[in-house]
Every structure is written in C-alpha cells, then in structure tokens.
C-alpha atoms as one frame of an Amber mdcrd trajectory, in Angstrom:
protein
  48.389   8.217  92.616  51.637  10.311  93.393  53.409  12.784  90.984  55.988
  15.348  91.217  56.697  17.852  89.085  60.347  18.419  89.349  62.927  21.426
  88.826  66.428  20.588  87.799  69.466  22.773  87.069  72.015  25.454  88.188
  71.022  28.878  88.533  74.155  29.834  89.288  74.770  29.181  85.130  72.863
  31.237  83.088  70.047  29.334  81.036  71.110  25.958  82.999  68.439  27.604
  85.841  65.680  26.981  83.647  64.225  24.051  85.020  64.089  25.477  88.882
  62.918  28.455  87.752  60.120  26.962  85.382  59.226  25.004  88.636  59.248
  27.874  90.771  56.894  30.125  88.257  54.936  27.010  88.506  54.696  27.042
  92.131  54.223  30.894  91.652  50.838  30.337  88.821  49.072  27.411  89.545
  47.838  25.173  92.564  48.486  21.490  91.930  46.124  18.470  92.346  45.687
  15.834  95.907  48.847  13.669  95.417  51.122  16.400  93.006  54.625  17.533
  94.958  56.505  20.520  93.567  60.344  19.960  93.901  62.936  22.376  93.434
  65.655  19.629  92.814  68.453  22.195  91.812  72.221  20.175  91.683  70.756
  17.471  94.010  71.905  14.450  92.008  72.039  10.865  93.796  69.922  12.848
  96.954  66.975  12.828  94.221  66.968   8.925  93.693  64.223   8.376  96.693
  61.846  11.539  95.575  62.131   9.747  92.059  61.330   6.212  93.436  58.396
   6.963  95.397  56.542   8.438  92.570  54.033   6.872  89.872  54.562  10.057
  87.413  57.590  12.433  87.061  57.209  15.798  85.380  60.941  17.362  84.779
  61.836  20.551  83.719  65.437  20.714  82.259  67.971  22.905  79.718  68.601
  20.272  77.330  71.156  20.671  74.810  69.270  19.492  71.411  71.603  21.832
  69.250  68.089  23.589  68.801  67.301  27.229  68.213  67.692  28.684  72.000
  64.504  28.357  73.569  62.724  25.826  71.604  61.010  23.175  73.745  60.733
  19.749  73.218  58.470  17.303  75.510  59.986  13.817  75.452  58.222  10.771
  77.555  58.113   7.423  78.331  61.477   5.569  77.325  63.058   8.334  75.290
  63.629  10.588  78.791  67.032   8.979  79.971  68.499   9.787  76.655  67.860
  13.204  76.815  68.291  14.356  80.518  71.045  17.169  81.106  72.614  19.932
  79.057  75.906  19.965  81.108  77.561  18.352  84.090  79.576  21.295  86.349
  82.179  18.923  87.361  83.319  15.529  86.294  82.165  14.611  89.849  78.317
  15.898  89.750  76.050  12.783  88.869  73.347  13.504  85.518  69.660  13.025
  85.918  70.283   9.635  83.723  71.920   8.303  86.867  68.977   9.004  88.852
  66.792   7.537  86.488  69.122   4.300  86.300  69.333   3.899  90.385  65.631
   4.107  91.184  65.285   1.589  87.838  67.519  -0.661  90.020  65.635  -0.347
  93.202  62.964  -1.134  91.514  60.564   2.174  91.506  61.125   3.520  88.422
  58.265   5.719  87.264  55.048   4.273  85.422  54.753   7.448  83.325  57.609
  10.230  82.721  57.993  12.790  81.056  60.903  15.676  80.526  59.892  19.340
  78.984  63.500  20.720  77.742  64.045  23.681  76.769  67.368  24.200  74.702
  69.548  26.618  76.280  71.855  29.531  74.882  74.305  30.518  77.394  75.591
  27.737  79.824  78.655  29.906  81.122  77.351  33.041  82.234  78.202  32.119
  85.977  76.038  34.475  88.100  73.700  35.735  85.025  70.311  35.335  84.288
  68.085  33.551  81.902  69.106  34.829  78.430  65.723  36.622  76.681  64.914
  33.233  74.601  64.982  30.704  77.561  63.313  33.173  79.867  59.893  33.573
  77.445  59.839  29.560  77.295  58.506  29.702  80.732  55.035  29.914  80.054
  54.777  27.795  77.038  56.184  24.973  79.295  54.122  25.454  81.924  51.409
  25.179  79.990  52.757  21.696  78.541  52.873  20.711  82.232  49.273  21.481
  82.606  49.016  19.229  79.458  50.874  16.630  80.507  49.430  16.671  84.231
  45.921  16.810  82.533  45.794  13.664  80.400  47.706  12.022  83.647  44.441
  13.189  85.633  46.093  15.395  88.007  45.160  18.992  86.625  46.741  21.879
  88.118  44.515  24.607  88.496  45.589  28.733  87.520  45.653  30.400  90.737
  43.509  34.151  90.256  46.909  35.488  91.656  50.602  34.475  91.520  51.942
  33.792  94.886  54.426  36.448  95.829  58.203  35.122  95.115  58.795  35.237
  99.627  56.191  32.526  99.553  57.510  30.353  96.617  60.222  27.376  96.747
  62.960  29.579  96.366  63.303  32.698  98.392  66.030  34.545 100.314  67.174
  36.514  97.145  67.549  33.653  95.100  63.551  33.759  93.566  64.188  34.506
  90.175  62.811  38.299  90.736  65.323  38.765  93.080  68.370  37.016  91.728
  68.063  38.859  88.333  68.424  42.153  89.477  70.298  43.758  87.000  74.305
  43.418  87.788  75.567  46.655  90.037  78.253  48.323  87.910  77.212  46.187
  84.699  76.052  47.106  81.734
C-alpha cells in the first residue's frame, strides 16, 4: 500500500500556507508508517498529477474557504474532496487541486481512498504574513485527524519523543515556519 500525506498552499499568503505548514509540523511531530510519503506540494499544480496517480490513499491538507468561523476544520473524503479543494487561485493561470484530481482520474490512477482536512482561512491577502492566530492553533487538531485518518487506513504515524528541528524538516532555508514568521522588522 502507498499513501502520501500532502501539503498544499501559498505561504507567501497569509492563512493560504496552512496546508504546507500543517505538513511540515507533521514532518516536524510524528514518524510515518513503511509506504507513507510526506509532500510539501506548495503551488505545484499540474507537476502534482504523477505524485497523485501513483498513490492508493491521499491525505491533503488545504485552506478551504467554507464561509466558516476562521479556523474551523472540516475532514471531507471519498467523492465529496474535488468539490471542496482550494480557497483561492493566485492567478487566472495557476491550475486548482480539482484539476489534479480530474487528470490522474483520466489517466486512470485516481486514488482508492482520499481524504482533504480544510481548515477555513481568515486572511488570504496578507502577502508576506503569517498564519493569523485562529488558523495557526488548527495545526494540531488536524494533525491529529491525520493520525485518525492514517489509522483506520492502517498506516499509523507514530509521535516522535522529540520534534525534529525545523533545518531538518521539508522546508528549510528561512522559509520553516519558525523562521519565516519572524516578526516583520519595522512592523508593528
């Protein structure tokens, strides 16, 4: 069996980082199964459609605009996911996750089981800002629906006794989520 837990977003946007960095704190808290892949998949788009294809089960973390209170999650699976994948497109260029979905459907490898963990967002245009405070504490409650979800799909991630330090996580070179939310020089 192959799964991958996957990270999608813009951390360049605010709240619309939360899936990367909910994969990265992952990464960061817990040790995953024989056959699990962790995948930063950022603004990847299309490049994603052969990750996705490969896969039995797909985990994806997402801001998902529900018109929620910020920061409420909401687990979707099965055939509900393309309906609910993406709080915002940056361009009228830059392809959704439903896209993805659709082209490995066509090729034939979509995945048996999938599920999405949103988390609704609050601030989509602070280019260059952090999480906001609402969407930041959702972390941990969707990581432990991951767990959940990873559990009852027989692949149980186990709690590492220590977090790996951000330098040794998927995202490093000042954009770990430590790093990158330093608090603006000259801002306040």
């Amino acid at each position: 069996m192959t799964a991958l837990v996957l990270g999608i977003g813009n951390i360049l946007w605010a709240d619309e980082g939360f899936g990367v960095r909910a994969v990265e704190a992952f990464h960061r808290l817990y040790a995953m199964a024989d056959g699990v892949d962790l995948l930063d998949g950022g603004t990847q788009g299309l490049y994603l459609v052969n990750r996705v294809a490969e896969v039995e089960r797909l985990l994806v973390f997402d801001a998902i605009d529900y018109g929620l209170k910020p920061g409420t999650l909401k687990v979707v699976t099965g055939d509900e996911v393309p309906k609910f994948t993406g709080a915002k497109k940056m361009s009228l260029h830059q392809t959704g996750f439903q896209e993805v979905l659709s082209a490995a459907d066509l090729m034939g490898h979509y995945p048996k089981d999938i599920a999405l963990i949103g988390c609704q967002p609050l601030d989509l245009e602070d280019w260059g800002g952090p999480l906001t405070a609402p969407v930041a504490t959702s972390i941990e409650p969707a990581l432990a629906a991951a767990v959940g979800i990873l559990a009852a799909w027989g692949v149980a991630p186990m709690r590492r006794a220590a977090p790996l330090p951000p330098e040794s996580g998927l995202l490093a070179n000042d954009i770990d989520r430590a790093a990158y939310e330093r608090p603006r020089a000259g801002l306040a």
